[in-house]
C-alpha positions in Angstrom: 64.2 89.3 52.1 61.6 87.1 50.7 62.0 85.4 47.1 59.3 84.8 44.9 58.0 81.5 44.6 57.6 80.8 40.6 54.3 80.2 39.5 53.1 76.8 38.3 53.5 78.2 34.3 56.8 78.6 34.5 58.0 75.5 36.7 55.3 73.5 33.7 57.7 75.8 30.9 60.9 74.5 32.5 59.4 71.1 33.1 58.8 70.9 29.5 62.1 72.4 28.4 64.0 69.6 30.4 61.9 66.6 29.4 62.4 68.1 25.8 66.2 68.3 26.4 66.2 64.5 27.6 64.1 63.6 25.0 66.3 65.0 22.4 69.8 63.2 23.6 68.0 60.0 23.6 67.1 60.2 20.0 70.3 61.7 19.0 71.3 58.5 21.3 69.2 56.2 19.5 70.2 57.4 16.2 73.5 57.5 16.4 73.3 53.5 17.7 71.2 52.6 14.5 73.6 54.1 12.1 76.5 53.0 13.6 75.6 49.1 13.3 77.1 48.2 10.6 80.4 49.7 11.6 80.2 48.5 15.2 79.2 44.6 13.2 82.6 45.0 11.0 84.7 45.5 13.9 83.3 42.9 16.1 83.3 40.4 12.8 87.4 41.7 12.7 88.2 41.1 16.4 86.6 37.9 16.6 88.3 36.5 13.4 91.4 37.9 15.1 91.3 35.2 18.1 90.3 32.8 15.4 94.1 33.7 13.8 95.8 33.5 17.5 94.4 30.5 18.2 95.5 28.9 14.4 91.6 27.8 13.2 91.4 28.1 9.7 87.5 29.6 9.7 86.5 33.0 9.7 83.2 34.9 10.5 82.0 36.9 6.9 78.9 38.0 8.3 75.8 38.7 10.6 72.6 36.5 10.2 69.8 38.1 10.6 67.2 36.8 12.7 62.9 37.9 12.9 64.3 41.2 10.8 66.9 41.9 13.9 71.0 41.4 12.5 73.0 38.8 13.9 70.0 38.3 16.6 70.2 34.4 17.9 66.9 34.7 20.1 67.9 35.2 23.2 71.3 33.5 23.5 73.9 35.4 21.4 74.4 36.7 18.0 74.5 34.5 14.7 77.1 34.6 12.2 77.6 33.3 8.7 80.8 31.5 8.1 83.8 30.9 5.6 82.9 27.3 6.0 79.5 26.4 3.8 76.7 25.1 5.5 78.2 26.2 9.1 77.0 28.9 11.3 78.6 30.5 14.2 77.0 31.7 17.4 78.9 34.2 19.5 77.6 34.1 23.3 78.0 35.2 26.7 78.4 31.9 29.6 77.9 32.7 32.9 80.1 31.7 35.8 80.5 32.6 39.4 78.8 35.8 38.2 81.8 36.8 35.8 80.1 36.6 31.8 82.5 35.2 29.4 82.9 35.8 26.1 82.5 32.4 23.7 82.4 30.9 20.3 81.0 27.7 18.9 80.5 26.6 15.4 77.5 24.4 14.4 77.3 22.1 11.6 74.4 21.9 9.0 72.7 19.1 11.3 72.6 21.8 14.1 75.0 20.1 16.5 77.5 22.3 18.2 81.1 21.5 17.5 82.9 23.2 20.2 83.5 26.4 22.6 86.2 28.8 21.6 87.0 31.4 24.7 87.2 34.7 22.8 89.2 36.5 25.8 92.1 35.6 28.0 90.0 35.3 31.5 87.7 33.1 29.5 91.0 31.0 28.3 92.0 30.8 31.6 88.4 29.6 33.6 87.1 27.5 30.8 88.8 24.2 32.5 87.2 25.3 35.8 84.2 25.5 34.5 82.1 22.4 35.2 80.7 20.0 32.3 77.0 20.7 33.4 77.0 23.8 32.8 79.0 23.8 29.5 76.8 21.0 28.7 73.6 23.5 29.1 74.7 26.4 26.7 75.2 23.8 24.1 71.8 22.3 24.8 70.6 26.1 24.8 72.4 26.9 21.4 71.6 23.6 19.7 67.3 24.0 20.5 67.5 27.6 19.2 69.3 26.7 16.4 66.5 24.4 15.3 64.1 26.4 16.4 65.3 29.0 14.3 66.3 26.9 11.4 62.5 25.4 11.2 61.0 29.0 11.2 63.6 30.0 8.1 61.7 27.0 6.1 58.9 27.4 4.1 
């Protein structure tokens, strides 16, 4: 028995219908990533100003900076957060080492000079020692230029 081989209209029309279907969950995707932002922020701001509390630091994240119209955007380093602290900012960032990202904090002052790195997760508790000067010495080189960077385009 032979089968019919479909003709080019209908494998276009189902063509179409599946492009249209993956079309369609990526802007229900997209959607649903834009309006959950400010939720997703709030519970991120929460967590982190949990390991603040475990680790006894008096300051506390209040909210995201935004950054060339994007929230909480730190160019291409981490995310930018305002502080309980006047005139400090925090940056929340991933280091790299051995291949394994690990979560950080640092706080930096009005002059733009990093204070220190805060591990935000146990494995990043746990490696920080290991991981050599040089390299932490890099991020806060990194963090400290982008601050200024973006602290001269916030001027008039």
């Amino acid at each position: 028995m032979m089968t019919e081989k479909p003709d080019r209209q209908t494998a276009l029309k189902e063509a179409g219908i599946s492009a249209a279907w993956i079309m369609g969950t990526l802007l229900v995707i997209g959607l649903l990533w834009l309006f959950t932002q400010p939720v997703r922020e709030r519970r991120f701001i929460r967590t982190v100003n949990r390991v603040l509390m475990q680790n006894e630091d008096p300051r506390r994240l209040t909210a995201a900076i935004s950054a060339w119209g994007l929230p909480g955007r730190a160019g291409q380093l981490g995310s930018r957060f305002e502080t309980d602290t006047p005139g400090k900012i925090a940056v929340v960032f991933s280091m790299v080492n051995d291949g394994i990202p690990l979560s950080c904090l640092t706080f930096v002052s009005e002059n733009g000079t990093v204070e220190s790195l805060i591990p935000l997760s146990n494995h990043a508790s746990a490696v920080m020692d290991r991981i050599p000067e040089i390299t932490r010495q890099t991020y806060i080189r990194r963090i400290e230029s982008g601050e200024r960077i973006l602290r001269a385009k916030e001027q008039p």
